[in-house]
N, C-alpha and C positions, 0 to 999 in steps of 0.2 A: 333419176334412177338411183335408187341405192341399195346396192348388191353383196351381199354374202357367200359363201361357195359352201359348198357338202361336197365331200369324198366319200364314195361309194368304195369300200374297201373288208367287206365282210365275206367274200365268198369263197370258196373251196378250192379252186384252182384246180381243179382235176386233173386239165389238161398238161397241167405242170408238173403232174407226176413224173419221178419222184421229187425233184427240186421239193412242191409243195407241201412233202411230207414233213420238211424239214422246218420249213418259214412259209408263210403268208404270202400272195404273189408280191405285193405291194413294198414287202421288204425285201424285195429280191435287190440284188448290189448291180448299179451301175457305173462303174467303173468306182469302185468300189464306197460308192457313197448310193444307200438305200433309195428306190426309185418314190417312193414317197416323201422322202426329206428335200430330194430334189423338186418334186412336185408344189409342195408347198412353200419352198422356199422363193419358188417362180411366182407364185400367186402372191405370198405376204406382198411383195417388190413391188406390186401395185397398187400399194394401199389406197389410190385416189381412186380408184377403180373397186379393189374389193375388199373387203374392211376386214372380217372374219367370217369363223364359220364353223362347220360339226364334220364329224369321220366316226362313218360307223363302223363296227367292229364285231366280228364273231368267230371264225375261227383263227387260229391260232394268234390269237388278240394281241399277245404280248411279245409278240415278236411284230405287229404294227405299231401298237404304243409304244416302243422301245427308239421308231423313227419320229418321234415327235418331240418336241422340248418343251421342257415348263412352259417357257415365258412366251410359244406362240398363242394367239386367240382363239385358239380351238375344244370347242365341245365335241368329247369322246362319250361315243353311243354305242351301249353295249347290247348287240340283240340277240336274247334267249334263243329266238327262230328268225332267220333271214329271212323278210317280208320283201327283197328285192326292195323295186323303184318305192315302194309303199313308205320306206322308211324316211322319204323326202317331207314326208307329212309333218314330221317329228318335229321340222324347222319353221311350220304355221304358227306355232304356239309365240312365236319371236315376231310383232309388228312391225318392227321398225324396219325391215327389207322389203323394200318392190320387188328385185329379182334376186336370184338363186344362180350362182354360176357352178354347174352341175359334173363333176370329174370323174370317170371312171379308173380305180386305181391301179390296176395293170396294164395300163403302156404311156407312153411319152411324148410330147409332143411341145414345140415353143407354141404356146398359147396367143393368137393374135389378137388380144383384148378387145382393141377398138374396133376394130373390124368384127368380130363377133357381136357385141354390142350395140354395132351400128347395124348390122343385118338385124337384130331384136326389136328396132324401133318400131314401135306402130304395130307390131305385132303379139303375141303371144307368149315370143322365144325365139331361140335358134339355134341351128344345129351348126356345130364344126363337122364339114365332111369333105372327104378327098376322094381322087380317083381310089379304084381298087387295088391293091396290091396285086402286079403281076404274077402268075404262079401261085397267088393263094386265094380263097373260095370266102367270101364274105357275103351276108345278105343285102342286096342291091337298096338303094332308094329312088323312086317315081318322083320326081322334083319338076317345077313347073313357074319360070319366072321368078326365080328368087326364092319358092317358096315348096316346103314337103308335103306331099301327098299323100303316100304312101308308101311301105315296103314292098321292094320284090323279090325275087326269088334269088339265091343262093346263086353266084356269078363270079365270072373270071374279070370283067369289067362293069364300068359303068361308077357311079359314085357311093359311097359308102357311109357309114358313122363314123369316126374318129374317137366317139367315149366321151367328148367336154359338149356341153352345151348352155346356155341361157334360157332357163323359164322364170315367165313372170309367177306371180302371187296364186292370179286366177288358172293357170297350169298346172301349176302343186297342187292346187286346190280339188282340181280334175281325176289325179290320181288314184286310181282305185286297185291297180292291177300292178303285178308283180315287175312287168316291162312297160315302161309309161308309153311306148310307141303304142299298144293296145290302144292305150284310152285316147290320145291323140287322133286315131283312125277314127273309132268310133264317137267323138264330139266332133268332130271336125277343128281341134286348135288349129288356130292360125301362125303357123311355124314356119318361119323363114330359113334360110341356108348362107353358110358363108364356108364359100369354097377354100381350099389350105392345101397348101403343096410343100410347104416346109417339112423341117425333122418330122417323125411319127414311126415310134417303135414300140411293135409288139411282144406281149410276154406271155405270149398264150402258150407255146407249150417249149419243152426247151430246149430244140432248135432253135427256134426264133426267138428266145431269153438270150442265148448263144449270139447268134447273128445279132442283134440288137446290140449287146456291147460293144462287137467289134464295128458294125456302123459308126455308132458312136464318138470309137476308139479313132477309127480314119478320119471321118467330121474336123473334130478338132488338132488331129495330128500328131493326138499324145501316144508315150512311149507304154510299150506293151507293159509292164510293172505298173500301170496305174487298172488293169484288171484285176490288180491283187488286195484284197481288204488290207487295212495298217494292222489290224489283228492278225494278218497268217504269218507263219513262221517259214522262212527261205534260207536255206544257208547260201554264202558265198559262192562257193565252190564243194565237190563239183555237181552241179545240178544243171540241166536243160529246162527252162519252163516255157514253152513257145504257143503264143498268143492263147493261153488259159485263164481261166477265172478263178481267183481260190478266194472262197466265203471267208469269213471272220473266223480262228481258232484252226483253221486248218494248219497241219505241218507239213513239209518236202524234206524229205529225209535226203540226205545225198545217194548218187547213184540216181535216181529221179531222173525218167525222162517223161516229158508230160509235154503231151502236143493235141491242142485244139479239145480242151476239156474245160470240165466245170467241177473244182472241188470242194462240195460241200461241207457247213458246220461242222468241226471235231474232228473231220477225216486224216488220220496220217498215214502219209504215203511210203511205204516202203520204198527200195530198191527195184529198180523195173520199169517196164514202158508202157505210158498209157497212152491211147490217141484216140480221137473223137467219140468221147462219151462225158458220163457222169460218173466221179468218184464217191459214192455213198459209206455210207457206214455199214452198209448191209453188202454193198460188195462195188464192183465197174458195171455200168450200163450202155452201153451202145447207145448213140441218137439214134 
């Protein structure tokens, strides 16, 4: 087996409005290091495992290329019109990979390599999937024996997609539709599962961009100042900034009390209280 990855990292983020108006989800800050720098930098780490690979791009491009470095192995793909899963095609034109380990760029998760890859054997591919998230409404999957069936319906339980998966050659090669679960259903691929209960944090819209940090932030026990980019501006004294997230270029004027916020690109903050929203450039938003 010899595997490549694609980041799927072109899309709109609607749901992350406004956040998304600002950046791309994918460069949205995880304690204050871009959630696709983190992404990739998990993936290069197993180079025996996955050598390189392509990240596609379309809106607000350069605030995703801006999370990338020269000197990773990555081919940046830039599409005029977002073709979705179609864009996977792109990486046929490259022989030398069997499989394709396939990332979706808005959310997080430690990646169990061999375990996904060993669920791929002898198969098609495979899916990383986890219970459902309590309290939030995802579309189910019909699983059977190790291996996927089909989608079902919109659920409070049962197992889910995660966004990472494993296809072989002849799976990419299947692709014709915008969501590759289509074409999966209708060929019948033979698509295994490999169940995950580790970290997995979404960034769909932004509470849960919100809550994901601070998961995060508890996980490994670090101090609330590392929600803040090394670009934002904090004075010493006297400022309140309690368990907030401030983007790259933000300022906290003193006088600043700021509790359980997110403040965006370029925002500075006068004097005053802000608590559980979004600081924009356009004004405060409530979650």
């Amino acid at each position: 087996m010899k595997t490549f990855f694609f980041i799927l990292a072109g899309g709109y983020g609607c749901r992350a409005r406004p956040l998304s108006l600002v950046r791309a989800k994918p460069s949205f800050p995880l304690l204050g290091v871009p959630l696709l720098t983190r992404m990739v930098r998990q993936v290069l780490d197993n180079k025996t495992l996955v050598e390189k690979g392509w990240i596609n791009v379309h809106y607000l491009a350069d605030s995703v290329r801006a999370c990338l470095k020269q000197e990773w192995p990555i081919t940046t793909l830039m599409e005029a019109e977002l073709s979705g899963n179609r864009v996977l095609l792109e990486a046929l034109s490259n022989t030398q990979w069997t499989h394709l380990l396939v990332i979706n760029g808005d959310m997080y998760c430690d990646i169990p390599f061999k375990a996904l890859f060993q669920a791929s054997e002898n198969r098609d591919g495979a899916l990383l999937v986890r219970d459902i998230v309590t309290g939030s409404r995802y579309r189910s999957l019909e699983c059977e024996v190790g291996q996927f069936l089909k989608r079902g319906p919109l659920a409070e339980s049962g197992l889910m997609f995660t966004g990472v998966c494993v296809l072989s050659r002849k799976a990419v090669q299947k692709i014709q539709s915008k969501n590759f679960f289509d074409d999966f259903e209708q060929n019948r691929i033979d698509i295994g599962i490999c169940h995950y209960n580790g970290l997995w944090l979404d960034f769909g819209d932004p509470l849960a961009y919100y809550l994901a940090n601070i998961s995060y932030l508890e996980r490994f026990q670090r101090p609330g100042c590392e929600l803040w980019s090394p670009e934002s501006q904090v004075p010493l004294n006297p400022v309140s900034v309690d368990r907030s997230i401030l983007w790259p270029r933000s300022v906290i004027r003193a006088g600043v009390r700021l509790k359980r916020c997110i403040v965006c690109d370029g925002v500075v903050l006068e004097k005053g209280d802000y608590s559980d929203g979004i600081c924009t450039m356009d004004g405060f938003v409530p979650f």
